[in-house]
C-alpha positions as CSV (number, residue, x, y, z in Angstrom):
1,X,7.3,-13.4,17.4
2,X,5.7,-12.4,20.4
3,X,7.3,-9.0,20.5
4,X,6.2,-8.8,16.9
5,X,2.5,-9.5,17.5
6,X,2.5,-7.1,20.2
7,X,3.3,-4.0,18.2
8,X,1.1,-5.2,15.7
9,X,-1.9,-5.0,18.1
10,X,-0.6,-1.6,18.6
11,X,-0.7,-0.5,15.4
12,X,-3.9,-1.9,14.8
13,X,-5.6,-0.4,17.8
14,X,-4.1,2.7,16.2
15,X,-5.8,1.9,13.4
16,X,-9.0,1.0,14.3
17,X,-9.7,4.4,16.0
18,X,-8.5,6.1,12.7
19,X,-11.1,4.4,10.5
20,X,-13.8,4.7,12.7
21,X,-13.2,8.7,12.1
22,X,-13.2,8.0,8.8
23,X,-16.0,10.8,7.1
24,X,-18.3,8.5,5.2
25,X,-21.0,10.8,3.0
26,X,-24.3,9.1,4.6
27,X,-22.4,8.4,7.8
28,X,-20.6,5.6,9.4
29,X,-20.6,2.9,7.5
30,X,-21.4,-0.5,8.9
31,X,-17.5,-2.2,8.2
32,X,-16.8,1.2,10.7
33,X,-18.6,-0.9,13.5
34,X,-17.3,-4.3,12.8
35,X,-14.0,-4.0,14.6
36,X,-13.5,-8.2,14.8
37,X,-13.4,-8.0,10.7
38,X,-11.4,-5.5,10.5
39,X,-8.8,-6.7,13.3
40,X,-8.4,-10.1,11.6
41,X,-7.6,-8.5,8.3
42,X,-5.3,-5.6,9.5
43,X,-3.5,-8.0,12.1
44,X,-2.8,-10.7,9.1
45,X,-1.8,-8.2,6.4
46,X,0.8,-6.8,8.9
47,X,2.2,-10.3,9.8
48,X,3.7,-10.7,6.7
49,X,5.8,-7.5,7.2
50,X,9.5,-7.6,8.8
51,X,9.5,-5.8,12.2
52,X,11.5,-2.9,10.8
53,X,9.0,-2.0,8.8
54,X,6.2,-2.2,11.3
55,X,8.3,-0.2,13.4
56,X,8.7,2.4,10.9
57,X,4.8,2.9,10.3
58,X,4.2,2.8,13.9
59,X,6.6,6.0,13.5
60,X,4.1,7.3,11.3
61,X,1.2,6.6,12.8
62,X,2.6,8.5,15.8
63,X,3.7,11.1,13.9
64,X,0.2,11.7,12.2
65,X,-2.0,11.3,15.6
66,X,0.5,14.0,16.6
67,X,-0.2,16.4,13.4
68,X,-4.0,15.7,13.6
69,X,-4.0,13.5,10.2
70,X,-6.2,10.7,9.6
71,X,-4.0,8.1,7.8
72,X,-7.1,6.2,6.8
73,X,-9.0,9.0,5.1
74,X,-6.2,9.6,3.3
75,X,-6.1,6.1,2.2
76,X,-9.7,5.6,1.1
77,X,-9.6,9.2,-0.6
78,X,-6.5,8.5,-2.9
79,X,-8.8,5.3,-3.9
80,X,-10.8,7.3,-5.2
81,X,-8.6,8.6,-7.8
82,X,-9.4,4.9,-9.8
83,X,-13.2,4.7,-8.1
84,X,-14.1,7.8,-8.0
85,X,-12.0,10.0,-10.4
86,X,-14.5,13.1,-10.6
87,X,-15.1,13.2,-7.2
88,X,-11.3,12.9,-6.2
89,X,-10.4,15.6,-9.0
90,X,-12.1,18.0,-6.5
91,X,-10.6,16.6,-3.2
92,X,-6.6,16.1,-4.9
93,X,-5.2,18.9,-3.5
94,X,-6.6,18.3,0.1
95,X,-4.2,15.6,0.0
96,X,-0.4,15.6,1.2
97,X,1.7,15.5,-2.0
98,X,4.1,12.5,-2.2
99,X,7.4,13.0,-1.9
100,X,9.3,11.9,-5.7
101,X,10.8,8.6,-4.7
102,X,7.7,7.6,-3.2
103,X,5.8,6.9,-6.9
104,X,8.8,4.6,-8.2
105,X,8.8,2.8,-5.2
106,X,4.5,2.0,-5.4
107,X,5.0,1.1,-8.9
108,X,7.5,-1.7,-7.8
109,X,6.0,-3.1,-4.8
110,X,2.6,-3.3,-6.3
111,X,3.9,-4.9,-9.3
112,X,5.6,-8.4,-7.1
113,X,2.4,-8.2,-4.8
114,X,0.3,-8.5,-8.1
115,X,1.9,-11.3,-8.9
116,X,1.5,-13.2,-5.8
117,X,-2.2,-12.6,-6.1
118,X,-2.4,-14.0,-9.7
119,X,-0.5,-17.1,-8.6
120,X,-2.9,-17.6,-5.5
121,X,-5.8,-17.1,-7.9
122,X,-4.6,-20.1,-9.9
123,X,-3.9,-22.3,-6.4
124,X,-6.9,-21.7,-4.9
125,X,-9.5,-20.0,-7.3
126,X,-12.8,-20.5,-5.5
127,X,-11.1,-18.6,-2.2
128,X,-9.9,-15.9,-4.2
129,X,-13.1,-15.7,-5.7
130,X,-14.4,-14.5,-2.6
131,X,-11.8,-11.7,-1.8
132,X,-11.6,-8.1,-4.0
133,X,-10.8,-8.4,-7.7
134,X,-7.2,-8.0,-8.7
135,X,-6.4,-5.0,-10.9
136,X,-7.7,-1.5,-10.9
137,X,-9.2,-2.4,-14.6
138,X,-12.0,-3.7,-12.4
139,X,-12.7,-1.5,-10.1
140,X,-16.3,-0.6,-10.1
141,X,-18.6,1.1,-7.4
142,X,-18.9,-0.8,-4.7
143,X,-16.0,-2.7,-5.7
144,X,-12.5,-1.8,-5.2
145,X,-9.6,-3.7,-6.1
146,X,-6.7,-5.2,-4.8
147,X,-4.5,-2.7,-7.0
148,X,-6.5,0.2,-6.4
149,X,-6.6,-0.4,-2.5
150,X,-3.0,-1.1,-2.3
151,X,-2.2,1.9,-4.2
152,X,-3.7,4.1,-1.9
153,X,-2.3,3.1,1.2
154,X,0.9,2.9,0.1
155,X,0.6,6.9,-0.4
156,X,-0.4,7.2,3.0
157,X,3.3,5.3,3.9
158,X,6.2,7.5,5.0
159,X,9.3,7.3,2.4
160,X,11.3,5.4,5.0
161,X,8.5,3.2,5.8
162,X,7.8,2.3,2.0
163,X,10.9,1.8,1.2
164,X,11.1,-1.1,4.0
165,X,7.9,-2.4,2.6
166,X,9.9,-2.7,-0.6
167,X,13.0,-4.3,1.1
168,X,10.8,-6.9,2.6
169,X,8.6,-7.6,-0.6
170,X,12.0,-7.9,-2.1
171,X,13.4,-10.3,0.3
172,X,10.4,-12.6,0.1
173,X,11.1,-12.7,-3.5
174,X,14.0,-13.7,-3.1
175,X,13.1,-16.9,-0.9
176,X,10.5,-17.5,-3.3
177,X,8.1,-16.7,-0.5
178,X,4.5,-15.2,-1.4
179,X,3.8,-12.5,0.8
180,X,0.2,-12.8,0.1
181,X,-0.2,-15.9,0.8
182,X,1.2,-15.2,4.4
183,X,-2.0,-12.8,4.8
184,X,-4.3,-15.2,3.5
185,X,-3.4,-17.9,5.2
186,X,-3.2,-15.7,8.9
187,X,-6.4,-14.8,7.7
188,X,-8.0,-18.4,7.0
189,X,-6.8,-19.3,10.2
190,X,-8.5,-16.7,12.3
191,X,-11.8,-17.7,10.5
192,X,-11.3,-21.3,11.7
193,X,-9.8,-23.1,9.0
194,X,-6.8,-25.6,9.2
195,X,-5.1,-24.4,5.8
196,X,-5.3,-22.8,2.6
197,X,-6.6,-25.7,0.9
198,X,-9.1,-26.5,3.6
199,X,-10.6,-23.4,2.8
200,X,-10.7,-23.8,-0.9
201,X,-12.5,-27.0,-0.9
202,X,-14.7,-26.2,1.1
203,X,-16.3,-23.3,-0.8
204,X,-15.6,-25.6,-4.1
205,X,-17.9,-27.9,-2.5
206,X,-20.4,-25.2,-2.3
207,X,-20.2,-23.5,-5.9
């Protein structure tokens, strides 16, 4: 585990540097300065990932520092396809195109992390409340969804790396493991709660 949390940090120090380059059209943004938010949510997402697969995008996050690209821009612009689909229209081809496995294999992992966020949604509603909506259907300016954000960066992964995303997602599956839930709850944690349903009392109490 420790070895695990290590090149996580790596990664998202890696990270961190490329969103804070990330061109925002009235400038930096003020989630660009708030690296303690953005450290908790990277650094959770990632623990639910097997180390293959961490090692794989730390590949390609190497690999892009080296070419000069910007992982995260990429990221937030292919969002924009739902968000923003006139503005992305004139900033497609800017974008790296995506090799022809790489579609098939979005498709698939977005559909079993979609479903782990449904079933959270129905175990702890008021906490989920809080977080992004679920589907792209509901995307809507300032608002980006779950679907629509996973979508994106999983066009910035490299073929190799995605497809050990997939393996993973499939493996958790399998256990009957959400991988969601894994984030969440990493997440909760660093914000000072004891557990999931901690949390989701708690702002119960409060609605």
């Amino acid at each position: 585990m420790a070895r695990k949390e290590d090149l996580i940090a790596e990664i998202v120090e890696i990270e961190w540097n490329m969103f804070h380059n990330v061109p925002n059209i009235g400038g930096t943004a003020a989630c660009q300065e708030d690296l303690k938010t953005f450290e908790i949510m990277r650094f959770s997402q990632a623990m639910s990932w097997s180390e293959a697969a961490l090692d794989s995008y730390m590949d390609d996050l190497a690999e892009a520092k080296k070419s000069g690209r910007n992982l995260l821009t990429e990221k937030y612009a292919r969002m924009m396809k739902s968000t923003s689909p006139l503005e992305y229209a004139q900033i497609e081809h800017l974008l790296p195109p995506l090799e022809p496995e790489v579609p098939p294999l979005i498709d698939k992992s977005i559909k079993i992390v979609l479903s782990w966020e449904e079933e959270l949604a129905e175990k702890y509603p008021y906490l989920l409340a809080k977080g992004r909506p679920i589907h792209s259907s509901d995307d809507a300016l300032p608002v980006t969804s779950i679907e629509t954000y996973l979508r994106g960066e999983l066009a910035t992964y490299s073929p190799g790396t995605l497809e050990l995303y997939y393996e993973n997602l499939l493996k958790q599956k399998a256990e009957n493991i959400n991988g969601s839930e894994i984030t969440l709850a990493h997440t909760m944690k660093r914000y000072g709660f004891n557990s999931l349903e901690e949390a989701n009392e708690k702002l119960k109490a409060r609605a």
